[in-house]
Residue frames as a rotation matrix with the C-alpha (Angstrom) as fourth column:
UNK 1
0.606 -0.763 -0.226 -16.52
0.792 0.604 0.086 -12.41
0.071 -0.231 0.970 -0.19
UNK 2
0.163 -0.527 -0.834 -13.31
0.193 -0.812 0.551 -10.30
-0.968 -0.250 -0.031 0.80
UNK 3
0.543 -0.201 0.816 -12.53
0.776 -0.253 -0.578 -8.17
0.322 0.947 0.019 -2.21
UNK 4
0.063 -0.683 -0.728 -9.21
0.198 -0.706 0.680 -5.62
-0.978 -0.187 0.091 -2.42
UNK 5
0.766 0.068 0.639 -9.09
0.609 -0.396 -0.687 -3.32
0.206 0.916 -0.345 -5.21
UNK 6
-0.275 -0.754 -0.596 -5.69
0.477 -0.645 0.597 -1.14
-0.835 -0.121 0.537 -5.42
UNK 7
0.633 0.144 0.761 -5.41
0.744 -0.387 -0.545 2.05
0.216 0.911 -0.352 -7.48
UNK 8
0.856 -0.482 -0.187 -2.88
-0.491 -0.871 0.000 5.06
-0.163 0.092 -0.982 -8.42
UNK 9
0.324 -0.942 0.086 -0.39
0.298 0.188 0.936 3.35
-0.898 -0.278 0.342 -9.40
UNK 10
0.960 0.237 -0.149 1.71
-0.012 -0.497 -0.868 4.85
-0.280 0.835 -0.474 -12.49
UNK 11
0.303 -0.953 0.006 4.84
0.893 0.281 -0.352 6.10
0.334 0.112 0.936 -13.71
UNK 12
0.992 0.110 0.066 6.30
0.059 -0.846 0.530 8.82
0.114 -0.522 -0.845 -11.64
UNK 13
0.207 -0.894 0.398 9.94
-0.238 -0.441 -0.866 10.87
0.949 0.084 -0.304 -11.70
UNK 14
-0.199 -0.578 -0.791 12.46
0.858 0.287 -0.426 10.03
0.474 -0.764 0.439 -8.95
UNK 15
-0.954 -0.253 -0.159 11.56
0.296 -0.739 -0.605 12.62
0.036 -0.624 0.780 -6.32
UNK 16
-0.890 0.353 -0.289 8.14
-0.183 0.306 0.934 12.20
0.418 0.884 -0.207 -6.77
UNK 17
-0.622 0.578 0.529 4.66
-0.685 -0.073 -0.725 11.81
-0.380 -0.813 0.441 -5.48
UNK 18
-0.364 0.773 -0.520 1.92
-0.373 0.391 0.842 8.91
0.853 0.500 0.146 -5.82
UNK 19
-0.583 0.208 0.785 -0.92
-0.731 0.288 -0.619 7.92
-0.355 -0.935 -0.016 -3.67
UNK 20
-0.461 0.520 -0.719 -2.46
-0.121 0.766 0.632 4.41
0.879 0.378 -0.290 -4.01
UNK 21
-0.460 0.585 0.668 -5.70
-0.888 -0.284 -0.362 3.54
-0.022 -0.760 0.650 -2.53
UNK 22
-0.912 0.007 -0.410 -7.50
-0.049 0.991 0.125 0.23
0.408 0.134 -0.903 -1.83
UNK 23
-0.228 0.944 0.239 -10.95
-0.860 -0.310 0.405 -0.25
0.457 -0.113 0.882 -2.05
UNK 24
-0.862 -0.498 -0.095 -11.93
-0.384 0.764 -0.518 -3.00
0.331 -0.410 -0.850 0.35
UNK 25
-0.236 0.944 0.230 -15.11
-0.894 -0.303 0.329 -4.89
0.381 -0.128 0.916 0.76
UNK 26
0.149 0.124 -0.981 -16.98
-0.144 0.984 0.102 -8.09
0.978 0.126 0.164 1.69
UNK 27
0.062 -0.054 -0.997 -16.09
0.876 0.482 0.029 -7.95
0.479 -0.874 0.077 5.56
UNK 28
0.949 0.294 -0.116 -16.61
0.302 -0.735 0.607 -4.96
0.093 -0.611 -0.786 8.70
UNK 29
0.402 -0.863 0.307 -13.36
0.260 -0.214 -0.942 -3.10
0.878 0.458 0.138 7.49
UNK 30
0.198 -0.620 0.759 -12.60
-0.546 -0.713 -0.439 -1.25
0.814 -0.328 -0.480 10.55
UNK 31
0.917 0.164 0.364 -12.12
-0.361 0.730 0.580 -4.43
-0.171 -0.663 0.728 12.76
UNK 32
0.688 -0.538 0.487 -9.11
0.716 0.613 -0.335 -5.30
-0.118 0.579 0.807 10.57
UNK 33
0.008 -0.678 -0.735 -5.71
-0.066 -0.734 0.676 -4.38
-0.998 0.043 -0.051 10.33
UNK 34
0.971 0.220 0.091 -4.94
0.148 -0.264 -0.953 -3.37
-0.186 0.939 -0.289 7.22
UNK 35
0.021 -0.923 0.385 -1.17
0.652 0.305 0.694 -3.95
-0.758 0.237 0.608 5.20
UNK 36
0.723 -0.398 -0.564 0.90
-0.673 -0.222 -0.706 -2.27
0.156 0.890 -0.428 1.59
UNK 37
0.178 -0.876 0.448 3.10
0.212 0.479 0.852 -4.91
-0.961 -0.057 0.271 0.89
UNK 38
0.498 -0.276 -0.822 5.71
-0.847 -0.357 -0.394 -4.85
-0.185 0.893 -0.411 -2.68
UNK 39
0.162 -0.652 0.741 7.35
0.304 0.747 0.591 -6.78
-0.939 0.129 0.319 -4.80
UNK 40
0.462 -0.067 -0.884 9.99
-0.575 -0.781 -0.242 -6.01
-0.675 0.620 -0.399 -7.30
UNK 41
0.898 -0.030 -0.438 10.97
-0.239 0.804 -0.545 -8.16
0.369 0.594 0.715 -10.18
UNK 42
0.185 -0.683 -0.706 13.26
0.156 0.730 -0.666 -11.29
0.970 0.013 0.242 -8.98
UNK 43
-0.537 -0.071 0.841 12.45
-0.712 -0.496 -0.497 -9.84
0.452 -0.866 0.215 -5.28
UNK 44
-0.548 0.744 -0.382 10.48
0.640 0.667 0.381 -11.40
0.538 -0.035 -0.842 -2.84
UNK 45
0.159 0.819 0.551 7.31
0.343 -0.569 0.747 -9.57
0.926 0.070 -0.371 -1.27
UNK 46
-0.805 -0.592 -0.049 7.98
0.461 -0.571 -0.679 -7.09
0.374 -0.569 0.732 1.38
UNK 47
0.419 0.770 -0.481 5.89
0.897 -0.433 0.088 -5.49
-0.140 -0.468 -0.872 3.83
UNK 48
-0.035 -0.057 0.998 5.73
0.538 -0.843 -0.029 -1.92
0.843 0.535 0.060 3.17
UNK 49
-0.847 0.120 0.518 3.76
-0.475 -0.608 -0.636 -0.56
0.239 -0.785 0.572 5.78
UNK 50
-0.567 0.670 -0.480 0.83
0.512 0.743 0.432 -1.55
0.646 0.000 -0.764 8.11
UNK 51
-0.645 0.409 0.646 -2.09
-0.656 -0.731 -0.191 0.46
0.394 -0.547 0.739 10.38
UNK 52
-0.738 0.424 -0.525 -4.14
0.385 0.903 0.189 -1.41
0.554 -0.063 -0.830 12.44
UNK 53
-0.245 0.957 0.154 -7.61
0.856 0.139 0.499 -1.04
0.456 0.254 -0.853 13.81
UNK 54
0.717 0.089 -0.691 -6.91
0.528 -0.717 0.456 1.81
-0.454 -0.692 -0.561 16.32
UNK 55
0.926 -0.333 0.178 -5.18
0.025 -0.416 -0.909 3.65
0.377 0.846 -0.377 13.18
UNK 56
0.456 -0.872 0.176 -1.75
-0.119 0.136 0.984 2.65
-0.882 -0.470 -0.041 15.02
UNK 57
0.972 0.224 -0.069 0.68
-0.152 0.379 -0.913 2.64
-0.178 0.898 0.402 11.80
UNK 58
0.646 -0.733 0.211 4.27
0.072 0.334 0.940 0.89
-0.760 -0.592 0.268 11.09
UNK 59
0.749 -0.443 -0.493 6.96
-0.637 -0.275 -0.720 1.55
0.184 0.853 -0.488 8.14
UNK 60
0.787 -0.587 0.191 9.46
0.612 0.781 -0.124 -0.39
-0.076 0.214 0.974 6.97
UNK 61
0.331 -0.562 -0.758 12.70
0.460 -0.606 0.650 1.32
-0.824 -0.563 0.058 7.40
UNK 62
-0.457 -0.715 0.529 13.45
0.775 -0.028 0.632 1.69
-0.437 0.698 0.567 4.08
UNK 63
-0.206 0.624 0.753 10.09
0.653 -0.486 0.581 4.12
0.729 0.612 -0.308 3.61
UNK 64
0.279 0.428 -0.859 10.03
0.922 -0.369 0.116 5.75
-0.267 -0.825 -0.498 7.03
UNK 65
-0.366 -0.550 -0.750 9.76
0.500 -0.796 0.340 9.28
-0.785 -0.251 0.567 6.42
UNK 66
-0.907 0.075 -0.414 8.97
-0.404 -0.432 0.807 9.38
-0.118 0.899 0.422 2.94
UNK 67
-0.521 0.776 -0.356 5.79
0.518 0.619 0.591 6.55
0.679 0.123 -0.724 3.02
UNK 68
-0.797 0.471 0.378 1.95
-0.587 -0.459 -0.667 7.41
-0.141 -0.753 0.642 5.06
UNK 69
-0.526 0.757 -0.387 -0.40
0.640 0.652 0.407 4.65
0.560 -0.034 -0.828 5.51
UNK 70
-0.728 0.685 0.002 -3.75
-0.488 -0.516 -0.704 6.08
-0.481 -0.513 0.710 6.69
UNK 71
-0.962 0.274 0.019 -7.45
0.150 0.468 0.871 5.09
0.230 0.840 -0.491 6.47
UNK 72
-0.235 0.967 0.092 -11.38
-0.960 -0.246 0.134 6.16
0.152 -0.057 0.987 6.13
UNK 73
-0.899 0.319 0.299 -13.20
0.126 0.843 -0.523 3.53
-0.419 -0.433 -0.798 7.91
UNK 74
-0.062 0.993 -0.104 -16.18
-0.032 -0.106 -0.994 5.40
-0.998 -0.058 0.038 6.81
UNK 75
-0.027 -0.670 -0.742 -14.79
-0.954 -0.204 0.220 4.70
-0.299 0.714 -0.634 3.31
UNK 76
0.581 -0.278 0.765 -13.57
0.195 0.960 0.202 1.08
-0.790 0.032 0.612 3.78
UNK 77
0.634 -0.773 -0.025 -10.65
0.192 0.189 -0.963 2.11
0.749 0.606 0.269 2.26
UNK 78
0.656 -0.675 -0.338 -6.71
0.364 -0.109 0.925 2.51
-0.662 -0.730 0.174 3.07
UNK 79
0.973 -0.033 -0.229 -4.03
-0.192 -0.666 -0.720 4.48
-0.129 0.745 -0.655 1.82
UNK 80
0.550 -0.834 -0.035 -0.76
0.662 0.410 0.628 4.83
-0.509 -0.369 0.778 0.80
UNK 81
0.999 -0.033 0.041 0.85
-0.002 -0.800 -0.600 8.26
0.052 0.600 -0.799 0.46
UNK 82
0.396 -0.880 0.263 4.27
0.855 0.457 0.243 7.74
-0.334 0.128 0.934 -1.23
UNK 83
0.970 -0.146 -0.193 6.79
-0.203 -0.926 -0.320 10.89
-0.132 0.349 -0.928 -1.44
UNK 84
-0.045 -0.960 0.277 10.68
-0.762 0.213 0.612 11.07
-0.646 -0.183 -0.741 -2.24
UNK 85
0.910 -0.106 0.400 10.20
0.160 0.982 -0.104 8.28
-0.382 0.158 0.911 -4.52
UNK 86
0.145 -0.844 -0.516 13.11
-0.801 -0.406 0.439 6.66
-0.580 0.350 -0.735 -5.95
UNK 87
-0.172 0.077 -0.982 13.74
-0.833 0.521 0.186 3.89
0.526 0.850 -0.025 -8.80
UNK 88
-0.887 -0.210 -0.412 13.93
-0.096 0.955 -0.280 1.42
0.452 -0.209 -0.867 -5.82
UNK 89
-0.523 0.741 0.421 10.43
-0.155 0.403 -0.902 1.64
-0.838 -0.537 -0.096 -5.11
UNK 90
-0.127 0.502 -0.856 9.49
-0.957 0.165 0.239 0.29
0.261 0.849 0.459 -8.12
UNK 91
-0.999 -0.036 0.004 7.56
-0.035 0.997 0.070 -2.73
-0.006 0.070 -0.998 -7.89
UNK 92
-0.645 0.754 -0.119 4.19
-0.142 0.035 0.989 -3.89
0.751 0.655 0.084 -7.79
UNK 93
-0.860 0.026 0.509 2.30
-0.505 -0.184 -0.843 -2.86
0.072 -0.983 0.171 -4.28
UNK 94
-0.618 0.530 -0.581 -0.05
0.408 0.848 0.339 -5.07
0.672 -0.027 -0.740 -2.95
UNK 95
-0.204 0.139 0.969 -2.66
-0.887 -0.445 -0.123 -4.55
0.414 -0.885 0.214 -0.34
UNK 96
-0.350 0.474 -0.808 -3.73
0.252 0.878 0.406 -6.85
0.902 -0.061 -0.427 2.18
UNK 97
0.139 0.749 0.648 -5.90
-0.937 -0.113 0.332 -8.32
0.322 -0.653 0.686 4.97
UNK 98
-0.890 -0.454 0.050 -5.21
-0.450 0.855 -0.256 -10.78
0.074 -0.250 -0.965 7.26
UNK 99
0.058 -0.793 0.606 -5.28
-0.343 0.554 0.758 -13.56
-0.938 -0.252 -0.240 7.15
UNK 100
-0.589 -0.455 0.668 -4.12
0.401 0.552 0.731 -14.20
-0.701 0.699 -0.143 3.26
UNK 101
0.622 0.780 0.076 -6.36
0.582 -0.395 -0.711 -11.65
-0.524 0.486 -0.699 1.62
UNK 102
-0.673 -0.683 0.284 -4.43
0.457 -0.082 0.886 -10.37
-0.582 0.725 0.368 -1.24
UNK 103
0.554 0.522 -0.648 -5.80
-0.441 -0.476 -0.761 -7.10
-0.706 0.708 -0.033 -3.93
UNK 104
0.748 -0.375 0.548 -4.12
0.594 0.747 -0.300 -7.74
-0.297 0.550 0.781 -7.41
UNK 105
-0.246 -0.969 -0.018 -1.55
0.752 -0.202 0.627 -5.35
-0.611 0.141 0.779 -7.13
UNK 106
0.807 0.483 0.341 -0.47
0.548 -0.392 -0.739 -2.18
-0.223 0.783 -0.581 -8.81
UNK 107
0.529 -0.752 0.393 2.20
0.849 0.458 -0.265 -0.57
0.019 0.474 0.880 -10.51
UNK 108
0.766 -0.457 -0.452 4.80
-0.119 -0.793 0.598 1.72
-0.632 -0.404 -0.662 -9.37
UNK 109
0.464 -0.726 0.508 7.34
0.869 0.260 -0.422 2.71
0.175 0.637 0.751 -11.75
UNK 110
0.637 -0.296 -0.712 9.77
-0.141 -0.953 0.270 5.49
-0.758 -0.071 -0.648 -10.20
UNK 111
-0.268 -0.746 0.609 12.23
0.906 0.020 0.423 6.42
-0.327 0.665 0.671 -13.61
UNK 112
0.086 0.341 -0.936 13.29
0.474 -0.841 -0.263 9.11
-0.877 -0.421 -0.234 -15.38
C-alpha cells in the first residue's frame, strides 16, 4: 500500500536551515506529483509547495525564495529544503500524494 514517511523535522533558530525528506513507497513514484503541505496550531492545512512528474515545481508565496522542493526518483523520495526560516513556519509539514495520500507529519519549530 502507499506509504509516506517524513523526516528532519526539529527545532531550528529564526534564520535558519532544515531539510525534510519523505520516504515514499507502495506505488511507481515518479509517475506522481508529489506535495509539502503545513499546518499550524488553530490553522488550517496549507499547501506549501508542489513538483510534479517532469520535476516542474510551485511555492506558495509566502516561501518563494526561501523554500526548494526537489526529488530523486531513483530514491522514491522528495524534498524540502527550507532556508530563512522564521517562527511563522512553524507547524507540522505534511507530505502528500494524490489523491488523499497523507505521511504523518513532522515538526518544525522555528524559535529562539
Amino acid at each position: 500500500q502507499v506509504q509516506l514517511v517524513e523526516s528532519g523535522g526539529g527545532l531550528v533558530q529564526p534564520g535558519g536551515s532544515l531539510t525534510l525528506s519523505c520516504a515514499a513507497s507502495g506505488f511507481n513514484f515518479k509517475n506522481y506529483d508529489m506535495s509539502w503541505y503545513r499546518q499550524a496550531p488553530g490553522k488550517e492545512r496549507e499547501l506549501v509547495a508542489s513538483i510534479d512528474y517532469l520535476n516542474k515545481a510551485e511555492y506558495a508565496d509566502s516561501v518563494k525564495g526561501r523554500f526548494t522542493i526537489t526529488r530523486d526518483n531513483a530514491k522514491d523520495r522528495v524534498y524540502l529544503q527550507m532556508n530563512a526560516l522564521k517562527p511563522e513556519d512553524t507547524a507540522v509539514y505534511y507530505c502528500y500524494r494524490p489523491v488523499a495520500y497523507w505521511g504523518q507529519g513532522t515538526q518544525v519549530t522555528v524559535s529562539s
